[in-house]
C-alpha positions as a Python dict, from the first residue, in 0.01 Angstrom:
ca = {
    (1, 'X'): (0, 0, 0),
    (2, 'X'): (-238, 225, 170),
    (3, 'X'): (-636, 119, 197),
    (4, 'X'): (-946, 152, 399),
    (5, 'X'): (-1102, -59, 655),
    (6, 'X'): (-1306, -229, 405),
    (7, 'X'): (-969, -400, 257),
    (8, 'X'): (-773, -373, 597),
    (9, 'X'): (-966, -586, 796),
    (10, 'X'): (-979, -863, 561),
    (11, 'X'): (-701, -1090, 705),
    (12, 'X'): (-618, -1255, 352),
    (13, 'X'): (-564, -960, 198),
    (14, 'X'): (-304, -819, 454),
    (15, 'X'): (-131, -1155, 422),
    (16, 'X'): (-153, -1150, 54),
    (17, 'X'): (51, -812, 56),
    (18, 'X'): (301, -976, 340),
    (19, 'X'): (318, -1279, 92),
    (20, 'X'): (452, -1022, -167),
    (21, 'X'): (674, -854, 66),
    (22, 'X'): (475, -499, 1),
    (23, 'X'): (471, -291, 315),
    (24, 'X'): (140, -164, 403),
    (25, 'X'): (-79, 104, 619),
    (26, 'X'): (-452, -42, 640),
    (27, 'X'): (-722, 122, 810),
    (28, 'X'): (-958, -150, 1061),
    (29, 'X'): (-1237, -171, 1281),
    (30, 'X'): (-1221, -147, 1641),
    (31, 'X'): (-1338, -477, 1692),
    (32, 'X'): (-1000, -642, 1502),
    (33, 'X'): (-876, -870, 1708),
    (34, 'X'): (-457, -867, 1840),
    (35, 'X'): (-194, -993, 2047),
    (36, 'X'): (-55, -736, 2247),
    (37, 'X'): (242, -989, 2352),
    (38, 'X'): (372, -1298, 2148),
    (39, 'X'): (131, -1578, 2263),
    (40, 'X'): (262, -1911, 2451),
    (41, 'X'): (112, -2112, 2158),
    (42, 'X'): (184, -2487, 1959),
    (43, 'X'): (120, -2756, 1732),
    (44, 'X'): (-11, -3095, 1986),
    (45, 'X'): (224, -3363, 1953),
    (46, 'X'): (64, -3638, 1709),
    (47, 'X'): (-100, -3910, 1905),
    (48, 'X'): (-56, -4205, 1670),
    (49, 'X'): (-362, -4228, 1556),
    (50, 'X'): (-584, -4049, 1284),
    (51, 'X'): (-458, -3729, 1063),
    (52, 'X'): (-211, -3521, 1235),
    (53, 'X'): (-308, -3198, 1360),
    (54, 'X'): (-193, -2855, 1202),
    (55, 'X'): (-400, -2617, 1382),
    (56, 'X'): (-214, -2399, 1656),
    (57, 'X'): (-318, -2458, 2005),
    (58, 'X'): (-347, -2125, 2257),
    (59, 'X'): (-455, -2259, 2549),
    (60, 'X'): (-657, -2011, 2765),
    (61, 'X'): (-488, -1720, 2607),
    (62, 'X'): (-753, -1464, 2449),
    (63, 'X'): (-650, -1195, 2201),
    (64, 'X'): (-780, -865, 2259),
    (65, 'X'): (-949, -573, 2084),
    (66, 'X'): (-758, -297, 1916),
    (67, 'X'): (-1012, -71, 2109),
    (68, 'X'): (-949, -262, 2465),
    (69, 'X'): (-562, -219, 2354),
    (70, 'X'): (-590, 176, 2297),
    (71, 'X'): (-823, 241, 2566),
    (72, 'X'): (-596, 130, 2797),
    (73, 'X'): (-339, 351, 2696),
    (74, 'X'): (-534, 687, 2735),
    (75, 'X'): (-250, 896, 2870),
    (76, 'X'): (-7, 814, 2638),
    (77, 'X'): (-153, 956, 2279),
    (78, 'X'): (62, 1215, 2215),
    (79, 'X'): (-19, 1528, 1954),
    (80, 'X'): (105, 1502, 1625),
    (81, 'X'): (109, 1723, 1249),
    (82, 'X'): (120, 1566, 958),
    (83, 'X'): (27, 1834, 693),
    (84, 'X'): (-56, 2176, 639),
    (85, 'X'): (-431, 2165, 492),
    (86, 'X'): (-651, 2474, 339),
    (87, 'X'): (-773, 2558, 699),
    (88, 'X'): (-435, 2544, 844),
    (89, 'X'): (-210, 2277, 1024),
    (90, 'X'): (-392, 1909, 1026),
    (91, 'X'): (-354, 1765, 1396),
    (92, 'X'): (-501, 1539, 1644),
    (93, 'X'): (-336, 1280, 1901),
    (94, 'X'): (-200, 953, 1790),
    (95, 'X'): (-67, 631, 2004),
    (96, 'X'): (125, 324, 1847),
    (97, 'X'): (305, -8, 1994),
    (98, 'X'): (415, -326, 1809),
    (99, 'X'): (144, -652, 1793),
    (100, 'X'): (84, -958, 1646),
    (101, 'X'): (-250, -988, 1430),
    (102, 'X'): (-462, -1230, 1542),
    (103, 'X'): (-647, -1329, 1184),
    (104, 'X'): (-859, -1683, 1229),
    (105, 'X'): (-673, -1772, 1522),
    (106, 'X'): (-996, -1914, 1698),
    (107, 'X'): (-990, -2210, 1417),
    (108, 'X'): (-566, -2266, 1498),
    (109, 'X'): (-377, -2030, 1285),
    (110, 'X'): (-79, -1914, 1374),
    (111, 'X'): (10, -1529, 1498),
    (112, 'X'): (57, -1298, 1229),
    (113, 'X'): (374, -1108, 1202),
    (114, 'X'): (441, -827, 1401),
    (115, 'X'): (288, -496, 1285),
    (116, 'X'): (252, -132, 1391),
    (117, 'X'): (-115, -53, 1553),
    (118, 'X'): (-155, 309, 1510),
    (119, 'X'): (-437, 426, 1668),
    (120, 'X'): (-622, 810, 1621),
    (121, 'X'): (-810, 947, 1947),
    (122, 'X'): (-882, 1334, 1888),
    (123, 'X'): (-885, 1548, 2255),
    (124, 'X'): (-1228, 1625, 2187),
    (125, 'X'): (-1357, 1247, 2116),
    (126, 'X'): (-1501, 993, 2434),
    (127, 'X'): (-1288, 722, 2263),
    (128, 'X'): (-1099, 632, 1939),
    (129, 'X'): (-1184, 717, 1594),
    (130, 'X'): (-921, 521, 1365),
    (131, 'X'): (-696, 228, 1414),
    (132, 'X'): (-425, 123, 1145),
    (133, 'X'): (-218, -211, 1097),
    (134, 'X'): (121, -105, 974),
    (135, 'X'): (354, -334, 836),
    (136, 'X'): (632, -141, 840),
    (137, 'X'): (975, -138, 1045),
    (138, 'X'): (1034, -133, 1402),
    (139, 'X'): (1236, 181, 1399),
    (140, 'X'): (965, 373, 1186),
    (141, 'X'): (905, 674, 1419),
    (142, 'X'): (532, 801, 1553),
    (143, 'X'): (559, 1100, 1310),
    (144, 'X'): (669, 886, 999),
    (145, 'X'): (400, 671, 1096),
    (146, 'X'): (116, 920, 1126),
    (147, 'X'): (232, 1098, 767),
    (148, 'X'): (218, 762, 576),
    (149, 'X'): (-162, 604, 690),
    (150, 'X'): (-292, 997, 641),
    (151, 'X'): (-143, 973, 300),
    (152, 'X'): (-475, 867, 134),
    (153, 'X'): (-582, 1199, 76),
    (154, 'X'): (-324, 1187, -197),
    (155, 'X'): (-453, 902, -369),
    (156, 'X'): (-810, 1008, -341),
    (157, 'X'): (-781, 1355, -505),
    (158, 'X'): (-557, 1227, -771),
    (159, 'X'): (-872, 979, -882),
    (160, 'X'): (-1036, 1260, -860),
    (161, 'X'): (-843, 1466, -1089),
    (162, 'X'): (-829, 1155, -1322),
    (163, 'X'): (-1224, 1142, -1347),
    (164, 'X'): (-1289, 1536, -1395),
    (165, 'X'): (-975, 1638, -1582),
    (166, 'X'): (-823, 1303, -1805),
    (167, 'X'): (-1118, 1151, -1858),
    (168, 'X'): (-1098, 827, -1650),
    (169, 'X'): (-1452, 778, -1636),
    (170, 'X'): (-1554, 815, -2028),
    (171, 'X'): (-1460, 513, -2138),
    (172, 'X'): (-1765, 356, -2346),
    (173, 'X'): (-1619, -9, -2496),
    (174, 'X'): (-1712, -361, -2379),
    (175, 'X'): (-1332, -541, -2460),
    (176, 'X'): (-1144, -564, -2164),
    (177, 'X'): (-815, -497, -2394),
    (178, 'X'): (-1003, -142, -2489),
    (179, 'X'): (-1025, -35, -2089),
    (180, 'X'): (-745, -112, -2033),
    (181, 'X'): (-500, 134, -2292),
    (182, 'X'): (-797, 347, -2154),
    (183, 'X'): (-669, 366, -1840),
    (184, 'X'): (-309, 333, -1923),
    (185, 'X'): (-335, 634, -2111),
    (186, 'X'): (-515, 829, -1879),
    (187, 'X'): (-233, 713, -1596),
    (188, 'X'): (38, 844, -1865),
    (189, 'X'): (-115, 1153, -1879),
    (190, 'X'): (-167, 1195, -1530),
    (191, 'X'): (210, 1136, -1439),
    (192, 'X'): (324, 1338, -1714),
    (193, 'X'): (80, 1694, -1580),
    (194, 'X'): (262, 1533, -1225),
    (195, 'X'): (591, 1592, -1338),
    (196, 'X'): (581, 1895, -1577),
    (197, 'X'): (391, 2038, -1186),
    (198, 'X'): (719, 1956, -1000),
    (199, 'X'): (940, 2005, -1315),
    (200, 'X'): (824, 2428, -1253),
    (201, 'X'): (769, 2431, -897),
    (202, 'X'): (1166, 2377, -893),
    (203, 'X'): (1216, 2616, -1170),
    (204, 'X'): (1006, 2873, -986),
    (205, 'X'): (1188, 2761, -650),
    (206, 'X'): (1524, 2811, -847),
    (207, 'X'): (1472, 3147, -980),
    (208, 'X'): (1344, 3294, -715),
    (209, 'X'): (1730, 3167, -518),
    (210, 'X'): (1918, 3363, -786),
    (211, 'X'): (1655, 3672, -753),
    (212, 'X'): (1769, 3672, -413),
    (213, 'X'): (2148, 3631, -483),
}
């Protein structure tokens, strides 16, 4: 699942998608709070009297910034490619470490699991433009990293070609059954123009091998 800091940020909805065991790459805010290292954290022992406590106890332990986290790591953003685009290769420098989301934990909740924090600071920027949770595995490497969260593009210019060239946005009913095989259709359509693309970029790949032979 890939999404922008508008959706990223929102705690629930990252655990939501942990909850259904999809990986995801979220954009969020520089302000998102993490622990850098797991936190010496627990439950108080119940005291006997009243209703028994659930909320996690920290202590004097503070979670930090993402921004505090990659500012502190200004030598080690290291340059990185992920695509070629129409004004040639697509670069800028890119840091990541494993942390622990720190979602609500001022009111006891527990640490989140333990993500990827990919974070974007271009040469030619005072500080850091993007930061990404990543919930995907430990041994995912820098590069695999950086080509998955820049994968919106992908997304966004397929909606694109959904609106202008399928139609996506011309539906006109009120039933909620009616939008629906609307967009269903539209989706069909699109992944069938999808395939029949790759379907003669192979052919054209193919024949051009036995050209060559």
């Amino acid at each position: 699942m890939l999404a922008d800091a508008g959706y990223g940020e929102n705690g629930a909805f990252r655990q939501g998608l942990e909850e259904r065991h999809l990986p995801y790459a979220v954009g969020i805010s520089s302000q998102v709070s993490v622990w850098t290292a797991p936190p010496e954290c627990g439950v108080p022992d119940w005291g006997g009297q009243g209703r028994p406590t659930r909320c996690v106890r920290y202590g004097e332990q503070r979670p930090v910034s993402v921004q505090e986290v990659a500012t502190a790591q200004r030598k080690r953003f290291r340059l990185m490619t992920w695509r070629e685009g129409s004004q040639g290769p697509m670069r800028s420098r890119f840091w990541a470490s494993r942390v622990q989301s720190a979602h609500r934990w001022s009111t006891g909740a527990a640490p989140g699991k333990e993500v990827w924090l990919l974070v974007e600071w271009p040469a030619d920027e005072p500080e850091p433009v993007k930061y990404y949770l990543c919930d995907l595995p430990k041994n995912t490497s820098l590069r695999r990293l950086v080509t998955i969260t820049r994968g919106r593009w992908r997304i966004e210019q397929d909606y694109q070609q959904l609106k202008e060239e399928l139609g996506l946005d011309h539906f006109e009913g009120r039933s909620w059954t009616g939008w629906h095989h609307h967009v269903t259709l539209v989706m069909l359509a699109h992944l069938f123009l999808r395939r029949e693309q790759k379907r003669r970029s192979s052919k054209r790949a193919l024949d051009a091998a036995a050209s060559a032979a």
